[in-house]
N, C-alpha and C positions, 0 to 999 in steps of 0.2 A: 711166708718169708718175703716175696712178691710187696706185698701190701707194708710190711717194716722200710722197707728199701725205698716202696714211695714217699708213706710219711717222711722220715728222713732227707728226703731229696727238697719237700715242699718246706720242709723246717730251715734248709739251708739256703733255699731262693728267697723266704722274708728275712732271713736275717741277713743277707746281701741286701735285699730293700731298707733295711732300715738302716744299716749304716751310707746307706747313698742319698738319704733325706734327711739324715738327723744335721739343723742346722752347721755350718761352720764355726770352728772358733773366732770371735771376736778379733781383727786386729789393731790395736793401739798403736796409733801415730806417735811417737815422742813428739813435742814440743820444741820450743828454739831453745836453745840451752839459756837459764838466765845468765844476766849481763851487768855486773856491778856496777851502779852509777859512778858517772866521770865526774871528780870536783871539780868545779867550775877554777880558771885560771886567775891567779889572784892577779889585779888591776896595775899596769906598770906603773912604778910611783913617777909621780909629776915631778918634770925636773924643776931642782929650786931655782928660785928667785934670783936672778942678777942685772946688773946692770942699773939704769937712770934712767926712763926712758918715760915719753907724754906726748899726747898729738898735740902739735905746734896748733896755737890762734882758738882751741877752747878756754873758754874764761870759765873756771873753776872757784874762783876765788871767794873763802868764805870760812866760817866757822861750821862745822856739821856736831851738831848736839845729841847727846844719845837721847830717846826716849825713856828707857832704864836705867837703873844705874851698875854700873863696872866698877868691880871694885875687889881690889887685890889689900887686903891687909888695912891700913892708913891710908894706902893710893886709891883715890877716886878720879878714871876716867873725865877731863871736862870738855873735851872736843877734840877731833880733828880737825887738821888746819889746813889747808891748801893754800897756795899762795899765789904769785900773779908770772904770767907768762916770761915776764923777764926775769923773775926770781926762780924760774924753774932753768933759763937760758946763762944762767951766771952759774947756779949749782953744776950744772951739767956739761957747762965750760970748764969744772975743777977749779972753779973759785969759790973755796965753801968755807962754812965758820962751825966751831960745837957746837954753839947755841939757837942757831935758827937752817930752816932748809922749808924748802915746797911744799914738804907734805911730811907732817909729822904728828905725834900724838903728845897731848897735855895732861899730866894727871896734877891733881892738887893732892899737898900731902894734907891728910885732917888733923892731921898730931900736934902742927903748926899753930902758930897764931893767928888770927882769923879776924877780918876787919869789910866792913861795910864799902862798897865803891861807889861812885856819881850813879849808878845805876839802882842802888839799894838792894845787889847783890851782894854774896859775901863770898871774898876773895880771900886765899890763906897765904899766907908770907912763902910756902915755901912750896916751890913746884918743879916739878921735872917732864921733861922735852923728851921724848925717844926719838931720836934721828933715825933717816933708813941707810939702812946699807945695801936695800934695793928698792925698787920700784916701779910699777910700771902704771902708765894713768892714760886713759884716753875711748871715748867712743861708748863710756859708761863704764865699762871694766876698770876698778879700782885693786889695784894689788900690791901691798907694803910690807918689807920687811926688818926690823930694829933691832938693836939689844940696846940693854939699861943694866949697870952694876946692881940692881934692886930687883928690879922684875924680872931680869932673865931675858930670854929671845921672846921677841914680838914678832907675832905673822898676822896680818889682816887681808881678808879676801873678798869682797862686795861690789855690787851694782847704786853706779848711781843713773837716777831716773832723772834723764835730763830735761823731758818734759815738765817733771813737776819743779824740778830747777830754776824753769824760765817761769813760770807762775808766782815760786814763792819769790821770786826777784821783784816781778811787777806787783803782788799783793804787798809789799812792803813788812817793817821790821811785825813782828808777832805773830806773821804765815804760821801755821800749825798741820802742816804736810810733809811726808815720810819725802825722804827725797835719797839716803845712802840708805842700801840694806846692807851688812857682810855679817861672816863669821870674824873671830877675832879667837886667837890663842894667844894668853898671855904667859910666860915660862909652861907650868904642865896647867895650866888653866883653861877649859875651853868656855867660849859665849858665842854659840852656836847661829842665833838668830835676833841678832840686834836692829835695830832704824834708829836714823838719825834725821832731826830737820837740819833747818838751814839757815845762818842767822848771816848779814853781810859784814857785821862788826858797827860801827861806831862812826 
């Protein structure tokens, strides 16, 4: 009886040893909770265009010609036009006309009748002017914006490189250097990435 009571006794000391080594359970840290991406803030729209405004004593003056062509329907883009410091000092005095202003857009109509000039270019009877209703010009920063009963709202936004400005001046008439980049929206139309040279006129 002696010798039962031992066994028993030694039975009960390794099974206290073995649950005093048998490894621990495992503990798992949770994670940072995920975290739903933030959409980004959409960009405050740029306030529009107003106003007449240009840095006084740059000479601008000139015809800027697209490289490509713009072209709404009939109406084909022929230049932008800039004018001369005093034609910018008269508009901006509030002495303006429909027909002409500092900086404006040419389109020729093609539907028109269509005739050869001194140049042996061809010029078509019938053209429209987009005046701006705003503008801002100066230091390279070009910024215009128009309506036309035809085309709708015009907005044009670009750089002109004044450097190559003063070249294609001194290289004289036929320079063949980008000198305005912009975009241009014409009613729902965009022409994201146009250039223009430079021509002085006549």
């Amino acid at each position: 009886m002696r010798h039962l009571w031992t066994v028993a006794a030694v039975a009960m000391v390794l099974a206290g040893c073995d649950q005093k080594t048998s490894a621990p359970a495992q503990m798992v840290t949770p994670g940072p909770a995920s975290i739903a991406p933030v959409a980004p803030r959409p960009a405050a729209p740029s306030a529009p265009l107003t106003g007449f405004t240009h840095v006084k004593g740059e000479d601008l003056f000139g015809y800027y010609i697209p490289n490509t062509e713009v072209k709404i329907g009939d109406l084909k883009l022929d230049h932008v036009h800039i004018g001369s410091e005093a034609e910018f000092a008269q508009w901006e005095g509030g002495d303006r006309t429909t027909t002409y202003a500092p900086i404006m857009l040419e389109f020729s109509d093609l539907a028109s009748a269509k005739s050869e000039n001194e140049l042996g270019q061809t010029v078509y009877a019938h053209t429209i002017r987009v005046l701006p209703t705003a503008y801002k010009l100066g230091a390279g920063d070009l910024r215009f914006t128009g309506t036309d009963p035809t085309l709708g709202a015009v907005q044009l936004d670009g750089m002109i490189d004044m450097a190559a400005l003063t070249r294609a001046r001194a290289a004289g008439p036929g320079a063949q250097e980008t000198i305005l980049r912009t975009a241009l929206l014409i009613g729902a139309t965009p022409f994201k990435t146009l250039s223009f040279n430079w021509f002085g006129g006549d």
